[in-house]
C-alpha positions in Angstrom: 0.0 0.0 0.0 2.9 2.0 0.8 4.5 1.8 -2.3 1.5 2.7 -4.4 0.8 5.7 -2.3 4.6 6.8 -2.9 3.9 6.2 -6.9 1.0 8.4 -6.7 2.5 11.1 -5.3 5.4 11.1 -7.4 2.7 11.5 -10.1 0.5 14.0 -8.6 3.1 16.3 -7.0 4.8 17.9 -10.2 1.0 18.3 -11.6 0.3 20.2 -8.2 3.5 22.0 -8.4 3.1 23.2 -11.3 -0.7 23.9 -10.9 0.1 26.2 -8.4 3.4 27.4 -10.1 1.2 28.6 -13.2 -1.5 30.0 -10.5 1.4 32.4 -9.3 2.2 33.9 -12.7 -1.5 34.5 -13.3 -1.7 36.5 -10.4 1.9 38.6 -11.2 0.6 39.2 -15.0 -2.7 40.5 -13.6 -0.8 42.6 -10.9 2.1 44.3 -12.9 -0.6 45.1 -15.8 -3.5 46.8 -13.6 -1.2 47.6 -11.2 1.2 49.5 -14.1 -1.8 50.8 -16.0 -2.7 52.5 -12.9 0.2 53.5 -11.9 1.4 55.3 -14.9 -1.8 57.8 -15.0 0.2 59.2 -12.1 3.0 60.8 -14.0 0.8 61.2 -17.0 -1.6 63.5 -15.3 1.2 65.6 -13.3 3.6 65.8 -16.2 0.3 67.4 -18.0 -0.6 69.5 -15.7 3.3 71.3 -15.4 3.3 71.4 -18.7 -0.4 73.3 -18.6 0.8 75.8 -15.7 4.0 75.9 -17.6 6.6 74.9 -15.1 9.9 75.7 -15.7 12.3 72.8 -16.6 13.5 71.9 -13.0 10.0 72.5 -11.8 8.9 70.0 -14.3 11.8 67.4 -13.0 11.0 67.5 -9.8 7.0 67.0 -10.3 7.7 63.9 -12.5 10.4 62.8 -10.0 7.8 63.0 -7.8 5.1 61.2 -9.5 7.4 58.6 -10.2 7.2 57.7 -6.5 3.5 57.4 -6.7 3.9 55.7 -9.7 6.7 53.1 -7.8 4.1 53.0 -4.6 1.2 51.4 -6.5 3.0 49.6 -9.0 4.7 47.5 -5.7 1.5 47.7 -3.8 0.2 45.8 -6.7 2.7 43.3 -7.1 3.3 42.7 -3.2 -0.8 41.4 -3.3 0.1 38.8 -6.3 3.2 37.9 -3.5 2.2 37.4 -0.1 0.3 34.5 -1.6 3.4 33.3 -1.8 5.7 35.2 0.5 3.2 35.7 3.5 5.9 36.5 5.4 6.8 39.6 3.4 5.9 43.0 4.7 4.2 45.4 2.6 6.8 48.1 3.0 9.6 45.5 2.6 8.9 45.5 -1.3 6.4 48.6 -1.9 9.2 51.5 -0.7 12.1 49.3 -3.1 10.2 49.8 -5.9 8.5 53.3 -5.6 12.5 54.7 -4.8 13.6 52.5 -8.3 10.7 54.2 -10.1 12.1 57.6 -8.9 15.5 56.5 -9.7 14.2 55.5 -13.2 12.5 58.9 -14.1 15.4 60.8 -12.6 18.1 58.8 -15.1 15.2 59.5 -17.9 14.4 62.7 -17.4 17.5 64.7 -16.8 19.9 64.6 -20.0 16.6 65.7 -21.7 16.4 68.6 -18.8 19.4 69.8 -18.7 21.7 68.8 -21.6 22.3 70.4 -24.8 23.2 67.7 -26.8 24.5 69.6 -29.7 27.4 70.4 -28.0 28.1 67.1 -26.1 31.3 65.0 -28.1 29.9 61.6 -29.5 32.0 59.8 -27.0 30.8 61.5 -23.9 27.0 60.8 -25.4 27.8 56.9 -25.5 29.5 57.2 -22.1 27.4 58.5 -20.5 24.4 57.3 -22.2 25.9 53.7 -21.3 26.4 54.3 -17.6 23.0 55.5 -17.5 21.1 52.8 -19.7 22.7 50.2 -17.0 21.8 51.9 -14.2 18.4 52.0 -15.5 18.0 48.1 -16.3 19.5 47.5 -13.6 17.3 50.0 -11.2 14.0 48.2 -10.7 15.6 44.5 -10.1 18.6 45.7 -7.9 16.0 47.6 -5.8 13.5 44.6 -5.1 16.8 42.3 -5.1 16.9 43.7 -1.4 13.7 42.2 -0.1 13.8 39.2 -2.5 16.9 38.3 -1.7 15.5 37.4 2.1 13.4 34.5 1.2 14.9 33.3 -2.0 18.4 32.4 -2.2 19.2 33.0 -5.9 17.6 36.2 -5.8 20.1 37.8 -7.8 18.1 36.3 -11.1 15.4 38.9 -10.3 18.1 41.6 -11.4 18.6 40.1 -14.5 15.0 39.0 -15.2 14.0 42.7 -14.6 16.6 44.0 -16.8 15.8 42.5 -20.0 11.3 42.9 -19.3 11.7 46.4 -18.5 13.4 47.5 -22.1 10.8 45.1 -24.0 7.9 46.3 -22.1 8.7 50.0 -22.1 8.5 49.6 -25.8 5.1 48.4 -26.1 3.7 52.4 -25.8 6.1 53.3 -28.3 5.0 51.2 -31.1 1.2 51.2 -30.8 1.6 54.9 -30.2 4.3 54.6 -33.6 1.1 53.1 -35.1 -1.4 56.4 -35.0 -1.1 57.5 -38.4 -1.1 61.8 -38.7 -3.4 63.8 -37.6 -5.4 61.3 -35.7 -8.0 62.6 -32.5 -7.0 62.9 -29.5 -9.3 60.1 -28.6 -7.6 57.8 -30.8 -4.5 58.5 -29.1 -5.5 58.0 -25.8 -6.8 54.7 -27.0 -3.5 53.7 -28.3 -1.5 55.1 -25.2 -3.8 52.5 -23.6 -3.5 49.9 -25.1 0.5 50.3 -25.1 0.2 50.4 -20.9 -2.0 46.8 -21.3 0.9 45.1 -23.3 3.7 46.7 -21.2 2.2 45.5 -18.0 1.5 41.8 -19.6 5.3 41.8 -21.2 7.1 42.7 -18.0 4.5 40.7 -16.0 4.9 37.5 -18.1 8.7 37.8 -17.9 9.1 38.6 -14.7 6.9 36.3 -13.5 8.3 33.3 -15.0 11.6 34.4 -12.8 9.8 35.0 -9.7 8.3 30.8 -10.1 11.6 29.6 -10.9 13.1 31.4 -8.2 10.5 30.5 -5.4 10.6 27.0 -7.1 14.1 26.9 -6.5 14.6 28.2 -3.4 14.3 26.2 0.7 11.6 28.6 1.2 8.3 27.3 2.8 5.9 29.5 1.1 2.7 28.1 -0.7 4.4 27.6 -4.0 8.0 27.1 -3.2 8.1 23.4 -2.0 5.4 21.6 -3.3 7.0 19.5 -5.9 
């Protein structure tokens, strides 16, 4: 009897891990997408509105700076709901404040050549060195920052840095193209739909991505959470 119960659970147990594997990406897609589409109205609306009172160019910075913490702060609060199904343990401020100081982090790299450089007169060479130290700091931004609470409950955290690093560039892209798409001259309705539509496929790229990281990693790690050891 023994040895047919140990059978059946060498059959069952990958179909539950996996089960509740694919359960935990669902969850993360849903989370970065709302949670992004959300989020990004933040700095949307504020970057409008300085533009509207017509801020001066630091002014303007340091609203979007700004916004890009509120942007951070939901985007993690989203995401840390998707995890504490599997992370119970995890505090809300553990992950949320990471990743709302990465957003600001992320707007500040973006937003400041653009603010204060003239790039007319900058050499070629100082434009790729510079514009290389900053492209790295930004992929590496978002992961590096919730690398710090990952890292406390999964051992080969240090993935997350990477898996971050290439969603973020993909995802980020998404706007750009279906907003490429608008042909000349099109409403202002039209484009709203499009910008839209971009924030839906950015939040399911860099969901998808990520999320396949964060189930290998919990997978992976000695961590007792719901979805770590079930296999």
């Amino acid at each position: 009897m023994s040895s047919v119960a140990a059978q059946t659970d060498s059959v069952t147990s990958p179909t539950i891990h996996q089960r509740e594997g694919w359960e935990l990406w669902w969850r993360w897609v849903l989370a970065v997408t709302a949670g992004e589409l959300v989020s990004f109205a933040v700095p949307s609306v504020v970057g409008a509105m300085a533009m509207g009172f017509g801020f001066s160019n630091l002014a303007f910075l340091v609203c979007i700076v700004l916004a890009g913490v509120g942007e951070g702060a939901i985007l993690g609060s989203a995401q840390w709901l998707a995890l504490r199904l599997a992370i119970p343990q995890m505090r809300w401020h553990e992950w949320t404040l990471p990743t709302a100081l990465a957003a600001m982090l992320a707007w500040i790299i973006g937003m400041t050549p653009s603010t204060f450089v003239d790039f007319e007169t900058v050499t070629p060479a100082t434009l790729i060195v510079g514009g290389g130290a900053l492209g790295i700091l930004f992929l590496l931004s978002m992961g590096g920052a919730q690398w710090l609470a990952l890292r406390r409950y999964a051992p080969r955290a240090g993935w997350w840095v990477l898996a971050n690093a290439v969603a973020w560039p993909v995802g980020v892209a998404m706007p750009f193209i279906t907003l490429g798409l608008v042909p000349d001259g099109a409403s202002a309705a039209v484009m709203i739909v499009a910008g839209v539509v971009g924030g839906v496929l950015m939040g399911i790229v860099v969901g998808a991505l990520t999320g396949l990281a964060l189930v290998w990693l919990l997978r992976a790690s000695h961590y007792g959470g719901k979805y770590a050891n079930n296999g």
